[in-house]
LUMKOLLO-456877 format. One record per residue (C-alpha): residue in one letter; x, y, z. Coordinates in steps of 0.25 Angstrom, whole numbers, plus 5000, padded with zeros to 4 digits. Each point is the difference from the previous one (the first is absolute). Example, Ala and Ser with C-alpha at 12.3 -4.5 7.8 and 13.67 -1.06 7.14 Angstrom:
a504949825031s500650144998
***
This chain:
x538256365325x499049925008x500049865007x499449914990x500349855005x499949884990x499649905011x499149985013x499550165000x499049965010x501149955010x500850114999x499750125009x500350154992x500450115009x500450124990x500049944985x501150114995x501049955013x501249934996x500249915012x499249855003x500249945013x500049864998x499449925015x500549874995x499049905010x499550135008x498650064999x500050124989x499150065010x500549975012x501550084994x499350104995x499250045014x501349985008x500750094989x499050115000x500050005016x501550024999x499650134991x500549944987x499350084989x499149934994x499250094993x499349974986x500650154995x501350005008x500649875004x501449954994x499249875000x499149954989x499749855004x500049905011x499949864997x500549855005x501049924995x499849845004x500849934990x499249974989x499650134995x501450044997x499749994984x499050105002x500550095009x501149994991x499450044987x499150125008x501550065002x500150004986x498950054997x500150115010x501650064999x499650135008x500149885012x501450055005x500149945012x499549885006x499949995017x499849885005x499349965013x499349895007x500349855004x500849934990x499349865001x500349934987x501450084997x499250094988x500950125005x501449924998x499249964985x499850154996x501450065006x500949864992x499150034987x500550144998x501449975007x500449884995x498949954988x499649884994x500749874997x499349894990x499649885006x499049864998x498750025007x499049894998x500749964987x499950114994x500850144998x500150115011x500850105007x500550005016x500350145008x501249995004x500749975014x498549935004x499049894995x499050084994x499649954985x499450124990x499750024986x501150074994x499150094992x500450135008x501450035004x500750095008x500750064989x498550044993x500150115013x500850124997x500250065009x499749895011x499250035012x500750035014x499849915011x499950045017x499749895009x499350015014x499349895010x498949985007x498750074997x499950025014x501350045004x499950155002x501550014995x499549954986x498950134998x500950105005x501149944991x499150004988x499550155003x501550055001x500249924987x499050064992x500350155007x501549984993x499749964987x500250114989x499050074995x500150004986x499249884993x500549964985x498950004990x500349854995x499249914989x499349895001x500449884997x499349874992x499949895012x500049874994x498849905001x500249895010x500249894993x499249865001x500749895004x500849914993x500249905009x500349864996x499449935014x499450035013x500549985013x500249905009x500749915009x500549934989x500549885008x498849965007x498849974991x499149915005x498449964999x499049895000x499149974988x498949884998x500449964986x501449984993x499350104988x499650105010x501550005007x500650004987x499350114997x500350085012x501449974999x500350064984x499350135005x500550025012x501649974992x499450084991x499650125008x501249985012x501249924991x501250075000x500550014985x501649915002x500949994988x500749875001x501049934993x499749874995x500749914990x500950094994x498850114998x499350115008x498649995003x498950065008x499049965010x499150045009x500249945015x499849985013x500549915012x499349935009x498850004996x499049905008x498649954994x499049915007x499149924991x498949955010x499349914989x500949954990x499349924991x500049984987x499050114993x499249994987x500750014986x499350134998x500550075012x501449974996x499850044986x499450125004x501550045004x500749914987x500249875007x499449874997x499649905011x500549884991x501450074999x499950005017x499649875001x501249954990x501050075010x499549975011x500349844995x501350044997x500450055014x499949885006x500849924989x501349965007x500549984986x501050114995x500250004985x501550034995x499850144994x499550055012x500950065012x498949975011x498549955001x499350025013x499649875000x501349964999x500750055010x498549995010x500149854995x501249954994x501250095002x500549985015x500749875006x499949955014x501149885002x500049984984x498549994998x499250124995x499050075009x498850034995x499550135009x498649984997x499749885005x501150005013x499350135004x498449924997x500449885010x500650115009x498750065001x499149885001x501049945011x500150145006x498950124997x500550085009x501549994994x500650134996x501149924993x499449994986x501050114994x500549974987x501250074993x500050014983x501450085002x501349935001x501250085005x500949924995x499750004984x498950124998x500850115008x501450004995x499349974983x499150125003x499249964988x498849894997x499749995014x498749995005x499150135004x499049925008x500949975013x499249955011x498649935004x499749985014x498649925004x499450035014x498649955005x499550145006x498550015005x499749864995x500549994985x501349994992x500550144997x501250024990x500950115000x501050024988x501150105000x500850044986x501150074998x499750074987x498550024991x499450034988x498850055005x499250024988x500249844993x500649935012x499450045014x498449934995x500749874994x500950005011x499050015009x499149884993x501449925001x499850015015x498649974999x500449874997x501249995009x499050015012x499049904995x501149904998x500450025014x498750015006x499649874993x501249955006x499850045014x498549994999x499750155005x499250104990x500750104994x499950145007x500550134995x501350044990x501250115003x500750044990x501350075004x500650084990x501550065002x500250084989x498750004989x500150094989x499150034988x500850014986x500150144994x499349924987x498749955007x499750155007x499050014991x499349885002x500250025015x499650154998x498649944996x500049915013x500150115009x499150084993x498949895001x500050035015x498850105002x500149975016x500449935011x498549985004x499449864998x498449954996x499349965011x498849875001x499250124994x500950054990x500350115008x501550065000x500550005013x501250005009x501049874996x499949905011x500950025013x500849895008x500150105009x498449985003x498650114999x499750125006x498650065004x500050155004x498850055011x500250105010x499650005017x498950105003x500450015013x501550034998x499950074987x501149924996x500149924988x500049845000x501049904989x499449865002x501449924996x499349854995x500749884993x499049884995x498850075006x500650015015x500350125007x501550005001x500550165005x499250135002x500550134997x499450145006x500550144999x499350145001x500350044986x500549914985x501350045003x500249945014x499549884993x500949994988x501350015009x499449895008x499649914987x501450034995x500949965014x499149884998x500449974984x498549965001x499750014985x501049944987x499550064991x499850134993x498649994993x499449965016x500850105005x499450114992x498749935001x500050015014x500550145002x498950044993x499149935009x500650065012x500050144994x498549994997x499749945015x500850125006x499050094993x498949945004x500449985013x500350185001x498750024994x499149945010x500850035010x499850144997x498649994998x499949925015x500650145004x499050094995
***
């Protein structure tokens, strides 16, 4: 029987097809192995040798090499070689001694090795080898105790090969997961308008929510969540009814709420208002203190005060009834770079309904007090704790994310382009005289830093000490710059040479 792999042919390096030994390098060179091994008067010859294959194992490519083994029983024995960077080695060894174990991966089905961190399909398992290969372990490529050991070993091994079947590998299969991943706590982004945020929200919950079972009134319901999450809306204003019915809302629907948040009137079916406990809910020496207003003559008698906090949340009746309390928590106003921003923290969202009208409640918040204080109204931070989509609206949310074709933006010319930076502009050139490539760091059209380095990489370690860009559709942009400068910069270098 001949070596026939499944997988990644072209990586793996034949020695004698009809052998029925593969040297596994793990992180070494396949090349570097087999010219130590061959100077160490191993028999590596294409009629002769024991050994039919040489190949790495980094980690990922367990699957495969898994299902070549299938495929290819006359594989008796298995030598294993090389630096263990990633702990593949440990991976293959627990498979066959210990198996799998069923576990949650991404919210969806999977399988661990045993005794180690490693997460598999569960598509090939140890049983499916009979008999199961042999293992002998060695170190270094170039300790010289690791050739001569594997020469003695293959000098001792029995003669005989068993004639053996070939086995039906199963495919790999495609994934199933139910989310990607991510830091799950610490979302956060800067968005123009509350449509675009809210949209950007719903598909990163779409893509990165973890999907929670809770309990809630006496039933058990799912959701999709995430805790944390921080959006900055740099222009919130009111938008034009057609954008918001774009998504299903309706400007006049906004603007009625946006009246009733300020209302320090609570009707008696309800447990809570906003404006209720912003405006009518609190006492101070019997009388009741509206927030707003104290936190507006706070502010014209004191721009600069960093006391205009206001707490929705009262410990004394909302945490010991843990029902109909508020979910919108705290507001706090703070002149920054000359206008009235407001940042709003919640303790629980319904992203999909809530977070947009919620965010047109603050709207109005922040005009009041800025109307109050006298100061314009400056950008909104919405500071969700937990936010969470329910299962019934994913596929409404499904459709959200699926709008977004990129994380570019138009341009004046209607261009896509990179989304704009707070971080500031780049322009790449390179110094004939150094040969060294040149990242112009500006803000508002001033040089503010410059970055030089022989080579892109050299730069992108500098550009990330630095944390110079925030985000990722500059980032790639500007890679792409610096890779293309780079070869310029080799090209007539080389022809200055000649």
């Amino acid at each position: 029987m001949h070596f026939d792999p499944l997988y990644y042919a072209e990586r793996l390096k034949l020695v004698n097809p009809s052998g029925d030994v593969g040297i596994c390098t793990l992180w070494s060179k396949v090349d570097s192995a087999h010219t130590v091994l061959e100077q160490a008067g191993v028999d590596l010859s294409p009629d002769t040798a024991r050994v039919a294959v040489i190949a790495n194992l980094y980690g990922n490519g367990l699957p495969q090499m898994l299902r070549n083994l299938l495929r290819n029983p006359q594989i008796r024995h298995i030598v294993i070689m090389g630096k263990n960077l990633s702990g593949s080695r440990e991976w293959l060894l627990n498979f066959f001694e210990h198996g799998l174990e069923e576990i949650e991966f991404l919210g969806a089905k999977a399988f661990r090795i045993r005794n180690t961190q490693r997460t598999i399909d569960g598509e090939v398992t140890p049983e499916m080898f009979a008999p199961k290969p042999d293992f002998a372990t060695f170190g270094d490529i170039g300790d010289p105790e690791t050739a001569a050991g594997i020469k003695e070993f293959l000098a001792a091994l029995p003669a005989e090969q068993l004639e053996m079947l070939r086995a039906d590998a199963p495919p790999i299969p495609e994934p199933t997961v139910t989310r990607f991943p991510t830091e799950a706590r610490a979302q956060s982004f800067v968005r123009d308008t509350p449509m675009e945020a809210w949209s950007e929200l719903i598909f990163r919950l779409y893509r990165f929510g973890h999907r929670n079972m809770v309990a809630k009134k006496g039933t058990v319901e799912g959701r999709v969540e995430l805790q944390n999450v921080k959006i900055v809306v740099t222009k919130p204003l009111e938008e034009p009814d057609a954008a918001l019915q774009a998504y299903g809302f309706s400007l006049e629907k906004f603007q009625g709420y946006k009246q009733r948040i300020l209302d320090p009137i609570k009707p008696a079916d309800l447990g809570y208002t906003y404006g209720n406990r912003l405006r009518g809910y609190f006492q101070h020496n019997g009388a009741l203190v509206d927030s707003l207003i104290i936190a507006g003559d706070r502010l014209k008698a004191n721009p600069d005060s960093r006391h205009a906090y206001i707490s929705l949340w009262d410990n004394s009746r909302d945490l010991p009834e843990g029902s109909n309390t508020p979910c919108f928590v705290t507001a706090f106003f703070r002149k920054f770079e000359g206008k009235l921003t407001l940042t709003a923290t919640f303790r629980a969202h319904n992203a999909m309904e809530a977070w947009p009208e919620n965010l047109y409640g603050l709207i109005a918040i922040q005009r009041f007090v800025c109307e109050r204080s006298g100061m314009e109204p400056g950008p909104i931070t919405v500071v969700s704790h937990s936010i969470s989509i329910d299962l019934p609206s994913l596929e409404k949310a499904k459709k959200v994310a699926d709008g977004k074709e990129s994380d570019e933006v138009l341009d004046s010319n209607g261009k896509l382009g990179p989304r704009f930076d707070p971080n500031g502009e780049f322009t790449t050139t390179y110094d004939r005289s150094t040969w060294e490539l040149v990242v112009e760091h500006s803000f508002d059209g001033m040089k503010i830093h410059e970055y030089r380095g022989k080579s892109a990489e050299e730069i992108e370690r500098q550009l990330a000490r630095d944390v110079a860009l925030s985000e990722i559709s500059h980032a790639l942009y500007l890679g792409r710059e610096i890779a293309r400068k780079e070869f310029e910069m080799k090209a007539e270098k080389a022809r200055t040479k000649e």
